[in-house]
Each structure stands twice: as C-alpha cells, then as structure tokens.
BATOR-757013 format. One record per residue (C-alpha): z, x, y negated; residue number from 0; chain; residue in three letters. Coordinates in steps of 0.1 Angstrom, whole numbers, plus 5000, padded with zeros to 4 digits. Layout:
# BATOR-757013
Z_X_Y_NUM_A_ALA;
...
***
This chain:
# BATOR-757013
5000_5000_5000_0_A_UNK;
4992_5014_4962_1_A_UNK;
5016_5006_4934_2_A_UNK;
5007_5013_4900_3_A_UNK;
5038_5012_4873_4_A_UNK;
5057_5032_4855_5_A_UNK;
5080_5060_4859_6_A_UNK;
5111_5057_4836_7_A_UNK;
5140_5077_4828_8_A_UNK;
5170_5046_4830_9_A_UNK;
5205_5054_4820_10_A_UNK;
5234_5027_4822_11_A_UNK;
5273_5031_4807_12_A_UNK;
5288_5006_4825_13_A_UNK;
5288_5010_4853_14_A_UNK;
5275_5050_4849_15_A_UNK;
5240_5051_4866_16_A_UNK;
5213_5076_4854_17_A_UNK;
5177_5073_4875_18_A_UNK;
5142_5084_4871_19_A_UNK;
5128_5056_4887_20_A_UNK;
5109_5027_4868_21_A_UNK;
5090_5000_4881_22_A_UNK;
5066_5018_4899_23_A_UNK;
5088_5043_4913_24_A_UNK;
5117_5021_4920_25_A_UNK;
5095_4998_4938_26_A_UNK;
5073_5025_4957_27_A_UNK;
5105_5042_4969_28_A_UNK;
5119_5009_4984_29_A_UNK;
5087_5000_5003_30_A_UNK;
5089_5031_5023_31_A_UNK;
5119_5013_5039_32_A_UNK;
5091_4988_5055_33_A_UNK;
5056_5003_5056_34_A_UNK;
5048_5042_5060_35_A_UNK;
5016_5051_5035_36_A_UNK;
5030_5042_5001_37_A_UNK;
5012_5056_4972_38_A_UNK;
5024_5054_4937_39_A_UNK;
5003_5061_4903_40_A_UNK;
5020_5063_4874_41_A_UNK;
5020_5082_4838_42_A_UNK;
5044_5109_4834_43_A_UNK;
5039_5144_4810_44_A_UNK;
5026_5172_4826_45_A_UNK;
5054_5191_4816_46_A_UNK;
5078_5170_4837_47_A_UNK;
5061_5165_4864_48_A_UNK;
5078_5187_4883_49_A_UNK;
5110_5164_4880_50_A_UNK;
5090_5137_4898_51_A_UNK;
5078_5145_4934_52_A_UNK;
5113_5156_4947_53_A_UNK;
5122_5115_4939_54_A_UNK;
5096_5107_4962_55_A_UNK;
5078_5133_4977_56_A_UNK;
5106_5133_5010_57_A_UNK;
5102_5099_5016_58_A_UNK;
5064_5099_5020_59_A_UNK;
5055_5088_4988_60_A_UNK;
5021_5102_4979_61_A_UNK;
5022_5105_4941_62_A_UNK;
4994_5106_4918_63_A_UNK;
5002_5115_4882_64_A_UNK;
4982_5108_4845_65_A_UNK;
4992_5128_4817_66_A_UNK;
5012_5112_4790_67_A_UNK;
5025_5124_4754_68_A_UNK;
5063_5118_4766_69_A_UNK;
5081_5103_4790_70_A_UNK;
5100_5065_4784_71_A_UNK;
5138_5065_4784_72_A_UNK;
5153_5029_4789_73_A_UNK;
5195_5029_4778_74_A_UNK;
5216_5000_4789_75_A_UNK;
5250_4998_4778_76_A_UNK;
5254_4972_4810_77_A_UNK;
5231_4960_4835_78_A_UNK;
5228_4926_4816_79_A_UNK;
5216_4942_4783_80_A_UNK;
5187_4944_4765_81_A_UNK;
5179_4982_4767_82_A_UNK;
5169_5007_4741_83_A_UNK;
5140_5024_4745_84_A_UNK;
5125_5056_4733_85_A_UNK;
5104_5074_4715_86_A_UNK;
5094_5050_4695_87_A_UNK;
5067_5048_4684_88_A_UNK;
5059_5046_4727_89_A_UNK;
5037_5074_4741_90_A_UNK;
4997_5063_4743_91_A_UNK;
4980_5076_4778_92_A_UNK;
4950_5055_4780_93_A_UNK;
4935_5035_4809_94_A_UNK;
4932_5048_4842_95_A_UNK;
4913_5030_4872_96_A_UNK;
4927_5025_4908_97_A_UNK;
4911_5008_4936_98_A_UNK;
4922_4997_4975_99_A_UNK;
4930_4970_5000_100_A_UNK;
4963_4963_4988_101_A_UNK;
4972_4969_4953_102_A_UNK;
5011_4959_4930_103_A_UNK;
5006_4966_4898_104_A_UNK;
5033_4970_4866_105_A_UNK;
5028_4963_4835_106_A_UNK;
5034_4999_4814_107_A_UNK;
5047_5007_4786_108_A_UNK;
5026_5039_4777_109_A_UNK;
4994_5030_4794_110_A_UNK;
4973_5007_4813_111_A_UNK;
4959_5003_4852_112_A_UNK;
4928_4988_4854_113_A_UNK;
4933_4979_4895_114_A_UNK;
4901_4966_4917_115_A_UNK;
4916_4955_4957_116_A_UNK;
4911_4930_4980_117_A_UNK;
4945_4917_4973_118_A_UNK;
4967_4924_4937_119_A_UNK;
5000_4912_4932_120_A_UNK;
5009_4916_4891_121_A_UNK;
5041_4918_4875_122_A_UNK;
5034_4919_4836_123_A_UNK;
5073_4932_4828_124_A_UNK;
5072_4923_4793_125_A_UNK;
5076_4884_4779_126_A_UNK;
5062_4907_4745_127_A_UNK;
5026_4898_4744_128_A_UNK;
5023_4901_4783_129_A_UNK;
4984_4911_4794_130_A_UNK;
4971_4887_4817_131_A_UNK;
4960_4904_4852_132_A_UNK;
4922_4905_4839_133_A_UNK;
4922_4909_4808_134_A_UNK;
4917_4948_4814_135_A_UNK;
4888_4943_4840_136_A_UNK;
4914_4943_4870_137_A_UNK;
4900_4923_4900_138_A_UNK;
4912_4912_4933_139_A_UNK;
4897_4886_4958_140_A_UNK;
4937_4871_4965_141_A_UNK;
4954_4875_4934_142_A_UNK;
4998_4868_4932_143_A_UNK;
5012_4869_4903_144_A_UNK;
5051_4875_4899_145_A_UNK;
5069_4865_4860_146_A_UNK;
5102_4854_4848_147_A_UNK;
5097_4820_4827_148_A_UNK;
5104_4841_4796_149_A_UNK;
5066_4863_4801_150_A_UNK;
5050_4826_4820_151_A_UNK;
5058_4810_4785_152_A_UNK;
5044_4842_4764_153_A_UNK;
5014_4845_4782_154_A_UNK;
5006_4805_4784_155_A_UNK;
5021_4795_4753_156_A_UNK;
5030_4772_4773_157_A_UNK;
5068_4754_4775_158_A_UNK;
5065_4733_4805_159_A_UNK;
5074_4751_4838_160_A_UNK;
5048_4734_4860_161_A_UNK;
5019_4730_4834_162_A_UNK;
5022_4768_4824_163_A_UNK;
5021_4778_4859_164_A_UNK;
4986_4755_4866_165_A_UNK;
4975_4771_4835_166_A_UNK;
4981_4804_4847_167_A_UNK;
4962_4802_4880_168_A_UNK;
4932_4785_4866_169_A_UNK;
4933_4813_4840_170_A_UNK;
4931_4844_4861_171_A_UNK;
4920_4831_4889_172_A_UNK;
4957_4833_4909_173_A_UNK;
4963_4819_4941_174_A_UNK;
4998_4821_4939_175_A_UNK;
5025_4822_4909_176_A_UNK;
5064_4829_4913_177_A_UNK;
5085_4822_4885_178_A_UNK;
5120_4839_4884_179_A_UNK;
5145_4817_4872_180_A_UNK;
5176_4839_4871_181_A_UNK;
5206_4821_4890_182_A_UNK;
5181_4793_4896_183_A_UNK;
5164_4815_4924_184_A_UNK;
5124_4817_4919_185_A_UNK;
5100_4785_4918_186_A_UNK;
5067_4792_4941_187_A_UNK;
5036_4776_4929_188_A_UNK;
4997_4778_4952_189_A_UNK;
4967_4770_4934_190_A_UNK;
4988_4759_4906_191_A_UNK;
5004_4734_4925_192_A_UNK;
5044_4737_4933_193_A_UNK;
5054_4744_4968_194_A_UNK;
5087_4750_4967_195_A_UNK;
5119_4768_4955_196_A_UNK;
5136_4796_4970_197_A_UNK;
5175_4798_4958_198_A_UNK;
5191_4835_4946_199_A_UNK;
5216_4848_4976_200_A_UNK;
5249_4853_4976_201_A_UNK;
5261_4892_4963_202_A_UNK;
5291_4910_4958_203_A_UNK;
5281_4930_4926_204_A_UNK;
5253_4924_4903_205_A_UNK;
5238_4956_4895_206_A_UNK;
5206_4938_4876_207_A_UNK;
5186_4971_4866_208_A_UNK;
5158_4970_4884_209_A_UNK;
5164_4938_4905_210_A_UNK;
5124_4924_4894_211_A_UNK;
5113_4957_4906_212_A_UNK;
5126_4952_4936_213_A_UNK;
5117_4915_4941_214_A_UNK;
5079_4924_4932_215_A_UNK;
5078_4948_4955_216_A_UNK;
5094_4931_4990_217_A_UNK;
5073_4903_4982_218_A_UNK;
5039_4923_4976_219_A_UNK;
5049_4936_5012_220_A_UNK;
5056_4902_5028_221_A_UNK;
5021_4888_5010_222_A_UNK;
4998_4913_5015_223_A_UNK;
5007_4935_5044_224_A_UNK;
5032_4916_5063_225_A_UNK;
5008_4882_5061_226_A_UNK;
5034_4860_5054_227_A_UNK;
5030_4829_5037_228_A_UNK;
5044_4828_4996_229_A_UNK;
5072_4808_5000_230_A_UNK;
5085_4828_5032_231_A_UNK;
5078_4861_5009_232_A_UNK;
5097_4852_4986_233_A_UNK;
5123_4843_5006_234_A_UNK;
5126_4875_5021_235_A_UNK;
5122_4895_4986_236_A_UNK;
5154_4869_4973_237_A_UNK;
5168_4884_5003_238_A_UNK;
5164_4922_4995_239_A_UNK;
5169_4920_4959_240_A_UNK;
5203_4904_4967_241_A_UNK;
5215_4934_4991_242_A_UNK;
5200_4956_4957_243_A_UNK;
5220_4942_4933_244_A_UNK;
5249_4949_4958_245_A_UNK;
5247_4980_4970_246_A_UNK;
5222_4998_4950_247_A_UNK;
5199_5008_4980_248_A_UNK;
5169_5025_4967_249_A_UNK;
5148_5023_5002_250_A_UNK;
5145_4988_5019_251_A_UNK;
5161_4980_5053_252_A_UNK;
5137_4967_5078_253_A_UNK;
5160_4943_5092_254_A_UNK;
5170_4923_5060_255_A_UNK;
5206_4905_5068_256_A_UNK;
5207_4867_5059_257_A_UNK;
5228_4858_5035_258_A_UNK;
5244_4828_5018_259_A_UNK;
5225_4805_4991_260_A_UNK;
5240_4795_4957_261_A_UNK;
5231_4766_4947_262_A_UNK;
5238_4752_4910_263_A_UNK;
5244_4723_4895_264_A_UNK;
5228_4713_4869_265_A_UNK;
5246_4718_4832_266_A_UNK;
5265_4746_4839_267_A_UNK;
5286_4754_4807_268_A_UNK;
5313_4774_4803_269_A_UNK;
5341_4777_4777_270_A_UNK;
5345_4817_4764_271_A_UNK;
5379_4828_4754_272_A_UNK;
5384_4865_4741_273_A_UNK;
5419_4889_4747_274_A_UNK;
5412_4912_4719_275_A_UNK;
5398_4917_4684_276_A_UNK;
5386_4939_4658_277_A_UNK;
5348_4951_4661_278_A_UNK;
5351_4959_4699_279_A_UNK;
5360_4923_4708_280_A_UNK;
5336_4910_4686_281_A_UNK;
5308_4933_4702_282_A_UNK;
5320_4920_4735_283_A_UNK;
5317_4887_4727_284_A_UNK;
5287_4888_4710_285_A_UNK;
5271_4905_4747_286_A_UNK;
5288_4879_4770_287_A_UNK;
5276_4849_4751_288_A_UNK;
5240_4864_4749_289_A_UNK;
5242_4871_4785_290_A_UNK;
5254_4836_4797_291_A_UNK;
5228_4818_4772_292_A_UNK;
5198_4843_4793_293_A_UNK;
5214_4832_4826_294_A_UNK;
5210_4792_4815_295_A_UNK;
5246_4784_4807_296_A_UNK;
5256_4761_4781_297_A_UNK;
5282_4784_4766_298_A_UNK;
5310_4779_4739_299_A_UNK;
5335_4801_4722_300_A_UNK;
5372_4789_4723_301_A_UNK;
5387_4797_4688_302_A_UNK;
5421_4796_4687_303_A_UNK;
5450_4814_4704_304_A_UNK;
5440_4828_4744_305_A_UNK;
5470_4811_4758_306_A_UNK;
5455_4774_4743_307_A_UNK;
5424_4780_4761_308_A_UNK;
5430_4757_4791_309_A_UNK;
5439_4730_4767_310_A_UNK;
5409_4735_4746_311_A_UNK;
5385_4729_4784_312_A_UNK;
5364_4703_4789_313_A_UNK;
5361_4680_4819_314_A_UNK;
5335_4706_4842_315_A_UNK;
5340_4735_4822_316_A_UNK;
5344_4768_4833_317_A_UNK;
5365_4795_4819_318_A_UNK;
5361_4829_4811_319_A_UNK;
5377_4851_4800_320_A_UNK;
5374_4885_4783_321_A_UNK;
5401_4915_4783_322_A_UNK;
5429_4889_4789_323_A_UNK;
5452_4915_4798_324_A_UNK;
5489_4908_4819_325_A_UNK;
5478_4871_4798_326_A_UNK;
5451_4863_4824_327_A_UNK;
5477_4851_4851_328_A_UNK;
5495_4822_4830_329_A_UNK;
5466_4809_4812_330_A_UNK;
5447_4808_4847_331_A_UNK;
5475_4785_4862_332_A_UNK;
5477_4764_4835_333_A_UNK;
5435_4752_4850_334_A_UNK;
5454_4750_4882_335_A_UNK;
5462_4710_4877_336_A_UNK;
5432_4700_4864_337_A_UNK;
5408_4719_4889_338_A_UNK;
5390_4738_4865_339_A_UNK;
5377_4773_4877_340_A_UNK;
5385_4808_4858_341_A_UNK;
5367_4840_4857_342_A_UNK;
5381_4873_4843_343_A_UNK;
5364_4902_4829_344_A_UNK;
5391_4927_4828_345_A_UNK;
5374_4964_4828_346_A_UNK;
5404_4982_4819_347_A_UNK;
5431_4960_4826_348_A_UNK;
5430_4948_4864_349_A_UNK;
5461_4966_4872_350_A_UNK;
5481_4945_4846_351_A_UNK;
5469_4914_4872_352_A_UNK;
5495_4904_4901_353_A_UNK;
5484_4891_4930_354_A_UNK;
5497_4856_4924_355_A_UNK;
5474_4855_4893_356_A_UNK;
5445_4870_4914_357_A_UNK;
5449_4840_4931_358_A_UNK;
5435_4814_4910_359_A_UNK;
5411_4843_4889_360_A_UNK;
5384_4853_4900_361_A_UNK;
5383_4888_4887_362_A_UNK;
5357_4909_4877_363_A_UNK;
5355_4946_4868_364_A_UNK;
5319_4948_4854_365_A_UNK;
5307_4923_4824_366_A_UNK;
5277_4911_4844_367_A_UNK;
5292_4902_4871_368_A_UNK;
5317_4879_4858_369_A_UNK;
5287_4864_4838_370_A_UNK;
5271_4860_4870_371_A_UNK;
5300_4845_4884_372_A_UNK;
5301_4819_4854_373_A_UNK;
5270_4809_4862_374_A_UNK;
5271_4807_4903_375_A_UNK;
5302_4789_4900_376_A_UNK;
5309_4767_4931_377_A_UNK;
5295_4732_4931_378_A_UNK;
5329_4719_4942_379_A_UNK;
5344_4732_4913_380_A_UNK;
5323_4710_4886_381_A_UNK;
***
C-alpha cells in the first residue's frame, strides 16, 4: 500500500510526547502492523532527512523523500488543543505525482500529491479551505473519502450532514464518505446515500494526537487491501483508533480486541465549575469549555462559590470540575441524592482525593480525558 502525507515534528506538554511522525508517517508506520510492503512519500528538507528513515526504515517502510524549505512543527499544550504550527509563513515544496494499485493520501501542509490508483482513500486534514480529492488531477477508479463534519461543511459549504455528504460523492466522484463525529463515532455514507453509523469504543486514556491518522489508515487497509465492505472498515478502524488513543501503539496489532461501544444520548450538557483563579484558571477554563463545545456538549460555566456547584445543577446535567483540590470529595457527595454524575480534572492534586471521594468522582489526570469523559457519560446517568 502507498501513503502520501506529511512528515511532522509534533510536540505535546501535557502529557509530554515529542514525535516525528505526521499523518503520513504515523499512518505508514501503523499499517506495517497488518500488511508487509508499505511505502510512504512525503516532504521533508534534505538536510533532515537523515532524522527520517531510522522512524521507519526498521519496520519496512520504504520511504521516498521531496525536498522541502523546512520541516513543519505542530505544538499542543494538550492532546485536545488546537496546535501551533511553524514556520510560518509554511514551507512551499510543490506538487509531486504518485501512482499505484492502492493509494491513502493526506492532505499537506507544505505541498501537494497529485495520486493516480485503482483505489484512493483521501483524508483532506484541514476544515481551512480543504482541496477536494481532484481538484489537483488525482484519480482513482474506487474513490473513499474520510473527513470530520468540520472539513465535509468547508468543502460543501454545505450544513446539512446527509446533503453535504451526497454533495460530496457526486462531486468527486466518491463511492464512499465517512464523516467523523467525535464521541458520536463516524457516520458511513455509499454513493451518497447513508448506510450506517459505527459508535467510538470504549478507552481508558484519550491520547487524541494523531487519532484521524490512525483511523484513515486502518480503514484504507480494511477497504482497499483487506476487501472489506465500508461499514465493516470502519468498524475495525473505530476499533484501532480506540486501542491508540489508549495506549499510544505506533504499529497496528493484527488481531484487533473488541471493545465496548459508547453510546450517547442526545443533549449532553454539562455544568463547568472551576477550583482556582487568577490567569491560570481562567486559561483552564477557557481550554475545557472550547474542548467540550468541539466534542458536542452543551456546556455552561457555574459562577459562584465551588462548594454551591451541586446546587446550581440542572436536572441531567453533568458536572465537572477543574482543580477542585481536597474540595472535590464533599461537593461530589452533595450530586449523590440527586443522581447527578461528576467528573474531576485534578492534574496536580489527585493525592489530596480519599478513596471515599474517588467513589462518587470519576477522576481524571489529563484535561482531555475528563472532557471526554463529560461527554461519554453513561446513559443511565442522564
């Protein structure tokens, strides 16, 4: 199989991860898990090359390198951010053409893949001014293309799930479109027509960087090489991008381990209640809100004292709450009565938590995770 993507340098504070992988590495290095002959073309300065093949070189990888003015840096303060990325202005490398059977292809940043196959799958990567799959002369007999409903609106102009996806295929010609929906799993749409929805799977960590490249890639296996049908593939990328997110593997298992759905219900909103202040709570704040609006959650902040939170909760609501401190534990039992769940963010505090409070918290020690769990909260709960 050939992917064509990038090759990114992609550093994240918290939790620490640095990685020189990118969509087209990340994804290239995973399929090696499933399939032997892998080749990845990307963009990358001659002068940095070097730094390259020893990512994925030993696992089979045959890399094929354009030159590029620089190389892209993407900086996430937490997996759920919006990164910063540099230089700017963004390096220029030009078009390059790449043919074969079976072709993934990434949107880029610095450049541009003009792929010809017998089957494509496309993931544009960008809801800014996405490029649809032909605009640059790419072809493909069986076309898939794979978008979150941010880049399905941008490159429709279309709001409407369903009409933007039959506007798609007609458009460039698609057989088959998969629109990500975040918690809400991924919606699976043939000949414009929808199919069916595959739910997201149960994790134990949310490590989000890279978690598209990931999907695009287990389902351009299942699709093209494995010949299973798009709603199957899908499944089984839902699958791996879970066990991702979880445990950070880099190189796909072969024998992908079922997992539990989540299922939502619909209106999820949440009630936000911060332990701290001063410009670091407000910055916190300000990124959990942003982060529970991206994930679809109809989120509120809770203005008054922390303790008064539980009184402040509507009937369904679910609370969160950030840097609580040793306060987590009484304001969580005071939701006890009325049913309502509670989520903690506590980074730097879960040793002020006793087990009796841990009982009726669920506690998280990443941001994105407990926004995640806001979100996937249990149906019984609502």
């Amino acid at each position: 199989m050939i992917v064509a993507g990038g090759i990114y340098s992609e550093v994240c504070v918290a939790p620490p991860s640095t990685s020189l992988f990118g969509s087209g590495g990340r994804a290239a290095l995973a399929l090696t898990g499933l399939i032997k002959a892998v080749e990845l073309h990307a963009f990358q300065p001659a002068r940095l090359a070097d730094e390259v093949y020893p990512n994925f070189e030993p696992f089979g990888v045959d890399v094929h390198l354009y030159p590029s003015s620089d190389r892209v840096h993407f900086h996430y303060l937490h997996p759920l951010a919006r990164p910063r990325i540099s230089p700017i202005p963004l390096p220029a490398a030009g078009s390059v053409g790449v043919q074969g059977k079976a072709i993934l292809r990434f949107g880029c940043l610095e450049g541009d893949f003009r792929v010809v196959g017998e089957m494509a799958v496309y993931d544009p990567q960008t809801a800014v001014a996405p490029v649809p799959f032909r605009a640059n002369g790419s072809a493909a007999k069986r076309l898939a293309i794979v978008l979150n409903r941010a880049e399905l609106r941008a490159v429709t102009a279309v709001s409407d799930m369903a009409a933007a996806a039959q506007s798609l295929c007609e458009k460039d010609g698609a057989e088959v479109a998969v629109v990500k929906a975040g918690p809400n799993g991924a919606y699976v749409f043939e000949s414009g027509i929808l199919i069916g929805q595959i739910p997201a799977y149960e994790a134990s960590a949310i490590h989000k960087v890279g978690s598209g490249d990931t999907f695009s890639a287990a389902f351009a296996y299942y699709w093209m090489h494995s010949g299973q049908s798009a709603l199957e593939s899908v499944r089984l990328a839902s699958l791996h991008t879970a066990e991702y997110v979880e445990t950070r593997r880099a190189v796909f298992r072969a024998d992908v381990v079922e997992r539990q759905p989540l299922v939502r219900a619909p209106g999820t909103s949440a009630l936000v209640a911060l332990g701290r202040h001063g410009a670091s709570g407000q910055w916190l704040l300000d990124e959990a809100m942003s982060g529970l609006w991206d994930l679809g959650v109809d989120a509120r902040v809770h203005e008054g004292e922390l303790a008064n939170a539980p009184e402040s909760l509507r009937d369904g609501e679910v609370l969160l709450l950030l840097d609580p401190g040793a306060r987590a534990g009484p304001v969580a039992k005071k939701c006890v009565p009325k049913g309502q769940r509670v989520v903690a963010y506590c980074e730097a505090s879960l040793g002020e938590i006793s087990a009796a409070a841990a009982t009726v918290l669920d506690v998280k020690a990443e941001l994105a995770a407990a926004l995640y769990a806001v979100a996937w909260a249990p149906v019984g709960m609502r």
